[in-house]
N, C-alpha and C positions, 0 to 999 in steps of 0.2 A: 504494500500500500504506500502509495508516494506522500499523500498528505491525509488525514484524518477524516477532511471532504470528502474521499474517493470513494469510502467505505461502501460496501453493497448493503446494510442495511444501516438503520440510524440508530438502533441500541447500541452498536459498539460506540458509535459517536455521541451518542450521550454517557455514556459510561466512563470514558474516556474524556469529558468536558466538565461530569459531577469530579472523578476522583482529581484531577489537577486542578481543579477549580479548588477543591478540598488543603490541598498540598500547599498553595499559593496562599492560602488562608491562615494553615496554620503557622507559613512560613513568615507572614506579616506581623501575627503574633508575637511570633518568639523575635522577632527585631524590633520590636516596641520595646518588648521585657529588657531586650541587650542595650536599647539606649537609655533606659529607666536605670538601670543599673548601673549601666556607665557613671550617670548623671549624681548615682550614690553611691560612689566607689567602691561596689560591688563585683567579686567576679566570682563568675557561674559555669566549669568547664560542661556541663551537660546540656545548656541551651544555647553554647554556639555548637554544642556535636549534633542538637536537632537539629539545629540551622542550618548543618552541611548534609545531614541525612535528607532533610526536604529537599536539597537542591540535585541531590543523589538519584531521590525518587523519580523525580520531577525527568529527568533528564531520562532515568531510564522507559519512564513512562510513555514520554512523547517520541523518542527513539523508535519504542516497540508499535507505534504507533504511525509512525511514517512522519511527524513532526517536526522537519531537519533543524526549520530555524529557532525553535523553541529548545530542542536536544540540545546543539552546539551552544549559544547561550550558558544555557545550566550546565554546561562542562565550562566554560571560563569562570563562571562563578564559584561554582564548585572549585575548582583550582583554589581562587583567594579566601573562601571558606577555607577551606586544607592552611595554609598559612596560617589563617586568624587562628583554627584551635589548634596548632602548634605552637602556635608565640614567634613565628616567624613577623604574621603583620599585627601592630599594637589596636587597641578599640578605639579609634580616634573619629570626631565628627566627619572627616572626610570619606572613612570608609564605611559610618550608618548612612550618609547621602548616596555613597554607591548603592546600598542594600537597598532601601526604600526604593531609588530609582531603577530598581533591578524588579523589586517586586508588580510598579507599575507597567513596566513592559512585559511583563509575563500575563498582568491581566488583558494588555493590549494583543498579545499572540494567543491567548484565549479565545479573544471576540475573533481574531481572523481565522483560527481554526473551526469554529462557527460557522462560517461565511459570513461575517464581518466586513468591517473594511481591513484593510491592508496596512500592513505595518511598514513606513520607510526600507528601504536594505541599510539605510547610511545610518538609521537611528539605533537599530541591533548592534550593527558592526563598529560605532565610536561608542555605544555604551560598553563594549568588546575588548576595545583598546585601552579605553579609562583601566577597567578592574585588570589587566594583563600591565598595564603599565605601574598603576600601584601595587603591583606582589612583586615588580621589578624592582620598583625601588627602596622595598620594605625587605630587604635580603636582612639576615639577622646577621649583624656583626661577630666576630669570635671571641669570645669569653674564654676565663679558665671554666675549669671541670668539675661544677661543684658536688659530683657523685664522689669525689676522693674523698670526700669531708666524712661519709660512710662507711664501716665495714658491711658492705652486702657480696654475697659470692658473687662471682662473675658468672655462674651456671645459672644463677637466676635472670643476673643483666643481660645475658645472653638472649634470651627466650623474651626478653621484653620488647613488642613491640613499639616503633617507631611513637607511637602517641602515647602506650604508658611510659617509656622513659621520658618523654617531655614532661607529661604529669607529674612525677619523680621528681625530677630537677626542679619543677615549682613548687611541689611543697617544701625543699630543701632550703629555696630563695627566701620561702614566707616563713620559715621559720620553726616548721609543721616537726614534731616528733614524728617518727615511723614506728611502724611495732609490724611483727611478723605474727599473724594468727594463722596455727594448724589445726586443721578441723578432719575426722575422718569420718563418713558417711555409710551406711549399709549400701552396694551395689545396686538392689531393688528400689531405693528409694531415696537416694542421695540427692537427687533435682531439686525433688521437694524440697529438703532440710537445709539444703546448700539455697537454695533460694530465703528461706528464711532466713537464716545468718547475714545472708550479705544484706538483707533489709536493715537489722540493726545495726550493722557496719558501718552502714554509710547515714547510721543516724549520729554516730560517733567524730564521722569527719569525713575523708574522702576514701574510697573503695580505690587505691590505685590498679592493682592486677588479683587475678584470682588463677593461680596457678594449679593441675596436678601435679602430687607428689611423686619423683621421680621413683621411690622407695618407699609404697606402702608396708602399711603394719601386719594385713593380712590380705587371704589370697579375698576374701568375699567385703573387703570392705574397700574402699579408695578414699585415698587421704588428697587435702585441698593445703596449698601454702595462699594464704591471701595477704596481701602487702596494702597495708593501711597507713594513712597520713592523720594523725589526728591532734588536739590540744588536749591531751589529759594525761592522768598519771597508767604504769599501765597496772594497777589494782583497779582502776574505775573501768578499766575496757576490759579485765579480767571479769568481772561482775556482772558486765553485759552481755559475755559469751559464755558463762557459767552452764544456760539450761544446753548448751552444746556439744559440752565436754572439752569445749577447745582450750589450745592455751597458748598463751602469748609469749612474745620474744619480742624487749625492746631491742631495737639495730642500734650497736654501739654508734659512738661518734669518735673520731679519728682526731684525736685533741693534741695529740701527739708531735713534737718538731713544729711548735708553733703555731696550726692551725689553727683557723677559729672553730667556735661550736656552732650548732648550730642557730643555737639563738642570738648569735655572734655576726653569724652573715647579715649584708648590706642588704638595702630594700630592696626588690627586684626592679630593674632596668623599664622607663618608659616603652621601650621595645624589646620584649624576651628574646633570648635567646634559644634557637635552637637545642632540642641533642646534641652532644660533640658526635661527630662523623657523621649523622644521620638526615643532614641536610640534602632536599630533592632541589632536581631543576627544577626549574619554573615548567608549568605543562608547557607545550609545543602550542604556537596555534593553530585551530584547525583547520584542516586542509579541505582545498576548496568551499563546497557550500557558501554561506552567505558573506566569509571576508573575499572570498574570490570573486563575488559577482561584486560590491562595494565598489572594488578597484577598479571597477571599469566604467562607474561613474562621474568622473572627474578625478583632479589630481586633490582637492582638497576632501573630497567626499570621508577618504578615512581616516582625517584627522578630527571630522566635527562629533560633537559630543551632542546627545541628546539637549536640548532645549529644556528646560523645567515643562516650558508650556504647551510643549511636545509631550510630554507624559500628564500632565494634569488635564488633558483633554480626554483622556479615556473615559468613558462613563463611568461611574464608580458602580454601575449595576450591575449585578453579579449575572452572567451568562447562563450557569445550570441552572436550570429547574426542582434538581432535584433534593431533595430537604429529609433527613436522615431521622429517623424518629425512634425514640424509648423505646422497649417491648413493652414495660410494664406503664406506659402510657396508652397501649394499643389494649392491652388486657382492662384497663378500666373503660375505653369505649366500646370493648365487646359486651363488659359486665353492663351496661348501661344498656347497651340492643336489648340485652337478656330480659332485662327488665322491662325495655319497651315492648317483646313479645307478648309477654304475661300481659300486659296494657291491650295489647290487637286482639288475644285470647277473648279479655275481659267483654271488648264494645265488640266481637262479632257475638257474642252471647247475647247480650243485651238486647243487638240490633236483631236476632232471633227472636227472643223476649217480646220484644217492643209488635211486630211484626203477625206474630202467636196473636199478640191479645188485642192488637188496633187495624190489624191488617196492612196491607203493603202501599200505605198511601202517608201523605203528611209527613213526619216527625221521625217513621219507620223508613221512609226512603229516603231524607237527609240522611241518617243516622246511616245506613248502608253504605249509600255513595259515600260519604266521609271516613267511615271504616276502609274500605274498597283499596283508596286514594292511599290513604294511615296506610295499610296493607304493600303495596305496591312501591311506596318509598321507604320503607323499611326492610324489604325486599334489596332495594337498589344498596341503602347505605350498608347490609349486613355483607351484602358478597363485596362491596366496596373496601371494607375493614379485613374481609379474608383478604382480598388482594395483595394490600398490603403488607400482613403477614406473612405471607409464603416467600420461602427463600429457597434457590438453588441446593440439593445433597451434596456438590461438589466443595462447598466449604471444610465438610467430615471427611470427604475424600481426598485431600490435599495432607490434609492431617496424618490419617489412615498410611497412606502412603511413604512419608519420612517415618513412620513408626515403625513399618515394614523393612525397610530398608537397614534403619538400628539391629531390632530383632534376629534378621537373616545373620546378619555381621555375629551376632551373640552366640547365635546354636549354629553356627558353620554351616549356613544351607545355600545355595542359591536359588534366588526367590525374585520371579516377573507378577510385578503386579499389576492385573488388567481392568481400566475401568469404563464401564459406561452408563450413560444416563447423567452424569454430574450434572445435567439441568433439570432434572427431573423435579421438580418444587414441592416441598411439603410445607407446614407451621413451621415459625420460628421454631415454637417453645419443641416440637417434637421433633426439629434436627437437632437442636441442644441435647436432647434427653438418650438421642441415641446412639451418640458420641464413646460411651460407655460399654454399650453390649456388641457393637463391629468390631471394639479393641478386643474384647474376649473373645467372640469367635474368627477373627485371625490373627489371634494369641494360638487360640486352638490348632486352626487350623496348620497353622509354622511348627507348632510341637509335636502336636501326633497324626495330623492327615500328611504332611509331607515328610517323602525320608529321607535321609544322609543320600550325597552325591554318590555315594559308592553302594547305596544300597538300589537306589535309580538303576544307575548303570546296569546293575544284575538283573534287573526286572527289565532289562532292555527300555530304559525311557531313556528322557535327556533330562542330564545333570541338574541343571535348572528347571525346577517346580513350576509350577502357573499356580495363580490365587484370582480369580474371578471376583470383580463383584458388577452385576446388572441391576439398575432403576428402570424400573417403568410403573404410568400410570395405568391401571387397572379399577375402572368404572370409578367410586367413591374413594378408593382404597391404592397403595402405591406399594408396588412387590419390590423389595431387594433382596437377589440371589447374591450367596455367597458363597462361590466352588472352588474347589481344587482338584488338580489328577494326581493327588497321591494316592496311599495305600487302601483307604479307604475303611469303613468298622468291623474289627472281626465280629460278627453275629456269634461265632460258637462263646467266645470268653464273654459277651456281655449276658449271652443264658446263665451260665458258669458264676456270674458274679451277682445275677439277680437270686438265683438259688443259693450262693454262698450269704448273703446277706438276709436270706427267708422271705422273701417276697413270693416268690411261687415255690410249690413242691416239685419234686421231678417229671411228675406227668403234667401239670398245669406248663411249665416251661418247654415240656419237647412241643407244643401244642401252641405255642406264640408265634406270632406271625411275622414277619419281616418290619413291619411298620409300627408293632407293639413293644419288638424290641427297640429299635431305635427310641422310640417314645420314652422309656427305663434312662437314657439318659440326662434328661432331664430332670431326673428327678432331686432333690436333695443331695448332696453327700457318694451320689453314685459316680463310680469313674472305674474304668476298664486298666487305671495306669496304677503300677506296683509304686512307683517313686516317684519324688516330688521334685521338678524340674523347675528354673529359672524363671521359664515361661509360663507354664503353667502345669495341669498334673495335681493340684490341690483339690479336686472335686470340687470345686465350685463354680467352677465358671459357664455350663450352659445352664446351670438352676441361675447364676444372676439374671443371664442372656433372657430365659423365660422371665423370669419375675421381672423384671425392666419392660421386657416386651409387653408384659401383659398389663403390665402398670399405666401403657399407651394407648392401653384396646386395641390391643394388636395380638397376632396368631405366629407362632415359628413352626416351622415341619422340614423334618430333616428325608433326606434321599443318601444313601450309599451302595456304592457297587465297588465290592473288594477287589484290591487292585488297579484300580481306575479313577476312584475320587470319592469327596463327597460333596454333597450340596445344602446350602443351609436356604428354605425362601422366608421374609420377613414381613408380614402381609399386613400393614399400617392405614390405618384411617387418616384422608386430609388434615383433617385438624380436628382437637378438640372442642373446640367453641362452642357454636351451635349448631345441634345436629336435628334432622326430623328422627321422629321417633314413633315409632307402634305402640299406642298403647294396649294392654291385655290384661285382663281379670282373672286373678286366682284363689277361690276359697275369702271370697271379697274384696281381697288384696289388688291394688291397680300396681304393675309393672309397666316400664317403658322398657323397651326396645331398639337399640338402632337398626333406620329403619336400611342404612346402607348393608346392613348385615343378613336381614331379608331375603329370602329365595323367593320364598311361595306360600302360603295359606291352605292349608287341607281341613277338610273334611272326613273323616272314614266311619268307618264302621266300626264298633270294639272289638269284633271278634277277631280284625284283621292283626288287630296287637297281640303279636305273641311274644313269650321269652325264648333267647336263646346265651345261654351260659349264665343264666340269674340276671339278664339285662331286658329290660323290656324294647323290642324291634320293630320294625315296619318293613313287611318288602316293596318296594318303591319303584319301581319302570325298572326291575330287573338288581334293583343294589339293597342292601339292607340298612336300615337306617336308623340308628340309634337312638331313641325316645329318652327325654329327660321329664319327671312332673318336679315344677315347681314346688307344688306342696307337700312333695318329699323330701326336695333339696332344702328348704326351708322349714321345714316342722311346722307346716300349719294345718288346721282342722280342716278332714275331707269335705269335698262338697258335694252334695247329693248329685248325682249320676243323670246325666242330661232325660229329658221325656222321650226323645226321639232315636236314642243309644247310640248317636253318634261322638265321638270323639276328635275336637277342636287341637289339629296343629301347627304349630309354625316353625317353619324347616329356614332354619338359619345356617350361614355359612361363613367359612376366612379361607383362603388360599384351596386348596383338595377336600377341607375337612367341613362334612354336613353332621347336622343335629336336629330331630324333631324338638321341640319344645311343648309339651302338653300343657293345654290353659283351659279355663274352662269359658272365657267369652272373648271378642273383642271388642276394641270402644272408639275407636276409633285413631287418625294418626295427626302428629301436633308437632311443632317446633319449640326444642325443648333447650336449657344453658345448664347443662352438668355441672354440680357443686360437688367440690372434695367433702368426700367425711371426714369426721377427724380423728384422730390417732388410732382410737378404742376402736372402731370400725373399718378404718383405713383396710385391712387384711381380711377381710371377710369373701370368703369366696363366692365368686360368683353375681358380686358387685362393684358398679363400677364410680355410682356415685348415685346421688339425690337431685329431684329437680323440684320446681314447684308449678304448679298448675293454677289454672284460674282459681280465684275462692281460697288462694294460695293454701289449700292443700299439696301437701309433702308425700312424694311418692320415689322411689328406688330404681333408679338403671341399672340392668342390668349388663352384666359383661360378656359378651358371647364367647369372646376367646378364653374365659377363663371359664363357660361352663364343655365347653369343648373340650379343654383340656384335662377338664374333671370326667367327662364321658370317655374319655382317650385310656387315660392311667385304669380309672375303675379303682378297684381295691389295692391293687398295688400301690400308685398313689396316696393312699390312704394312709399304708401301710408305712408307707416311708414317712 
């Protein structure tokens, strides 16, 4: 793509005009913040490092973009950024006039990647010159070496990058004690703990480097040297990193043959000094693009500098359109629809009511038509407020992906991970929540579906594993398969291990079916693995995978073929918000229903209800179909036996898996806003939450996927 314009559709270009629209925003900020500071002889090494990462951004954005003159731009800036947080160039009025003037021509190549008007070439290219001429002349002069003033090994100066040794040498200037904190972490969970430490580190003073140790303590834990600059004694920073275990080491001072101390050293220099030796050229300018077209506009063209009144013409109105909003600002306008539902429930009753007893004229046909209207725009704003909620899978899958990659590296595998569907859209809140159970099942997957490259080999595969994962929508409901061609599940050892834990006898287990064993793995505490591995192998990971799943109102069902793979499908409801719902009566009790989970409505006969294995069945167009009563699952009082002896079903489904539901009426179908129970009730099976209805009676959702997977297990289930 040559410029942003070209694009074949306009989402990329609006996508492309919000996030650097975004970038340029913040990057105006943090130059406000750097002249506020300046102005109170403040310095702040972390917001001129945002300030060089937005221009990082920024450049790589518009690059991947086809943006040439906006790209090159943000690489000269970028250049004199690189300076400024070195200490090569000082924070002087001259160089926040370049920043601000750098910020307004970025909004000015905004509006021209728009289709705007057009930006000068000669006003790019001397704003160009300006900040390439100021990192010229802002070269840091050569100092002594105030790293001598410390004993720190050279194995650590060694290993310190270009910007921490700068940091280093400046706390040395200001006067800053150092202290050496080693910390050592559990292997499994070191991120975590090591992220928290460095929170209170740098509440202490500055984080200079965070190093591994080249010589941990042991084989299962890895130790951290972290080099800190701070003003305190070091009992006070002992104190702080107490709940850590860590401990501290002040870095002598080198007082010796006359040196000064450190709180001995002079002020630091209006213009810092670089690192000794670690001085860059100045970047190159860039070749061709916009300085080379410049040049061929006169001979003065690339010496003129932008005009102030050249940039103060840009409109200050921001170009995107588009405006980033709370989740939990979106969840109180849905709670508010929820409520306006119960309100439409209420006045099409009434407008009934009214209708019933005056007939369909006057006061009875306002009241409709105005219901109707109420109806219809509430309609618009409810799928309005989904819209906005739904986000891309591909965010989980980005993630998913660098995790995989870790992983493989840990358990010596090689491992291709393939995705598709990343635009597949669900709820915020329900790609949040599923963030969780795709790690565990290819956690799973990498440990016991895929095997050792030498075990591949001999099974005649290729070395390298495949991990699958497919999105698609599927009617109300959005499927993500997650495959592999590894070994796939021994069925004999997982009979083996249902019988060794007493779930079935020996004849009940030779008498399980391919799909009932699989199902055993889900359950609690079961696991086919002797030993506990890194990755996983602790029995608990497809029991989280379900109870996460199911926490979603959603269904899992596994597929294996030994030797070949397995498959996991994850069969997800749009959203939770508001859903329609079936409502149905049992033993007087009103249940709701999602009504997306709905097959079909029957009718039968009772004799056609039969048992088979102590389940009560239906044969159905040829398949058997598993009957659930309500007022068994629930203990409530039988209801006398229809006049006509027929028997009210509803055959619910998630991904393969059907369910009759036995009710004993129905009442009709409503748009419902699912409320959480609370704690006491949260685990109750077979629900999934409470709703209210007109006359705000309080009535129960129920959960299909978790009555499913209660028909699935049976007593085994149970049992566990």
């Amino acid at each position: 793509m040559s410029e942003p314009g070209d694009a074949s559709g306009g989402k990329a270009l609006g996508d492309f005009l919000s996030e650097a629209q975004e970038i340029i925003e913040h990057l105006n900020r943090d130059v406000l913040k750097l002249d506020d500071n300046r102005k109170r002889g403040q310095h702040e090494p972390e917001l001129i490092n945002n300030i060089f990462r937005s221009a990082h951004s920024l450049k790589g954005l518009a690059g991947m973009f086809g943006a040439r003159g906006m790209s090159d731009f943000a690489h000269a800036l970028e250049s004199l950024l690189d300076g400024l947080r070195m200490g090569r160039v000082a924070i002087e009025p001259e160089v926040l006039d370049l920043l601000f003037e750098s910020v307004e021509l970025f909004n000015q190549l905004i509006v021209e990647a728009s289709g705007g008007a057009k930006v000068a070439k000669r006003t790019v290219t001397g704003l160009k010159k300006q900040l390439e001429k100021l990192l010229e002349s802002a070269r840091a002069r050569a100092e002594d070496n105030p790293l001598e003033l410390v004993e720190l090994e050279p194995a650590m100066l060694g290993v310190l990058t270009e910007y921490e040794e700068y940091r280093l040498v400046d706390n040395i200037r200001r006067g800053m004690d150092l202290f050496r904190v080693r910390a050592s972490f559990d292997l499994m969970s070191f991120d975590e703990h090591l992220a928290k430490l460095t929170s209170v580190l740098k509440t202490a003073g500055e984080l200079i480097s965070t190093l591994p140790s080249s010589a941990p303590a042991d084989d299962q834990a890895i130790d951290f040297d972290l080099l800190v600059g701070a003003r305190m004694e070091p009992a006070e920073l002992e104190a702080l990193v107490r709940p850590f275990e860590a401990r501290v080491e002040r870095i002598p001072r080198r007082d010796a043959q006359g040196r000064p101390t450190l709180r001995d050293l002079p002020a630091p220099p209006a213009t810092p000094a670089p690192a000794p030796g670690r001085a860059r050229p100045a970047a190159p300018p860039a070749a061709g693009g916009a300085e080379a077209e410049a040049e061929g506009e006169g001979e003065g063209a690339e010496q003129r500098a932008p005009a102030p009144a050249d940039l103060a013409a840009v409109s200050l109105r921001s170009v995107s359109q588009t405006v980033r909003v709370d989740i939990k600002k979106l969840d109180s306008l849905m709670n508010i629809v929820g409520e306006m539902v119960l309100v439409r429930t209420a006045m099409q009753a009434i407008s009934e009511q009214l209708k019933a007893e005056q007939g369909f004229s006057g006061l009875a046909v306002d009241l409709f038509k105005a219901a109707r209207t109420f109806s219809r725009r509430l309609d618009e704003l409810q799928a309005g407020i989904m819209e906005v909620r739904m986000v891309p899978l591909g965010q989980n899958f980005e993630k998913l992906s660098r995790m995989v990659r870790k992983l493989s590296r840990t358990a010596g595998k090689e491992v291709e991970l393939r995705l598709s569907g990343a635009d597949t859209e669900l709820d915020k809140l329900i790609v949040e929540d599923l963030a969780d159970p795709l790690m565990h099942i290819l956690r799973n997957a990498l440990d016991h579906g895929l095997e050792s490259p030498a075990e591949r080999r001999a099974a005649g595969k290729s070395e390298t594993g495949v991990i699958r994962i497919d999105a698609y929508q599927k009617g109300n409901h959005v499927v993500i398969e997650v495959a592999d061609d590894g070994r796939g599940v021994d069925l004999d050892r997982v009979r083996a291990k249902a019988m060794e834990r007493g779930l079935v006898d020996g004849e009940r287990a030779a008498e399980l079916s391919e799909r009932e064993l699989l199902n055993l793995l889900f359950l609690p505490g079961f696991s086919t693995s002797d030993q506990v591995s890194e990755l996983s192998g602790r029995g608990v990971g497809l029991d989280v995978v379900k109870t996460n799943i199911a926490n979603l109102r959603g269904m899992i069902d596994m597929h294996s073929v030994p030797g070949q793979g397995t498959r996991l499908l994850l069969t997800l409801p749009i959203t939770l918000a508001i859903i329609r719902a079936l409502l149905v009566r049992t033993s007087e009790e009103i249940y709701a229903i999602p009504l997306s989970s709905v097959i079909e409505i029957l009718e039968v006969a009772g004799q056609r209800v039969r048992t088979l294995d102590r389940r009560e069945v239906l044969e159905l167009r040829g398949t058997t179909l598993p009957l659930l009563r309500l007022q068994e699952l629930f203990e409530l009082p039988a209801a006398p036996p229809s006049e006509d002896g027929q028997t009210k079903v509803v055959v619910v489904g998630l991904a393969e898996n059907r369910l009759g539901i036995v009710v004993d009426g129905l009442i009709g179908q409503q748009d419902i806003v699912i409320k959480a129970l609370g704690p006491s009730l949260a685990q109750v099976p077979g629900i999934a939450g409470a709703t209210n209805l007109a006359g705000q009676q309080t009535i129960l959702v129920l959960d299909v996927g978790s009555l499913i997977q209660e028909a699935r297990l049976g007593d085994m289930g149970r049992q566990a």
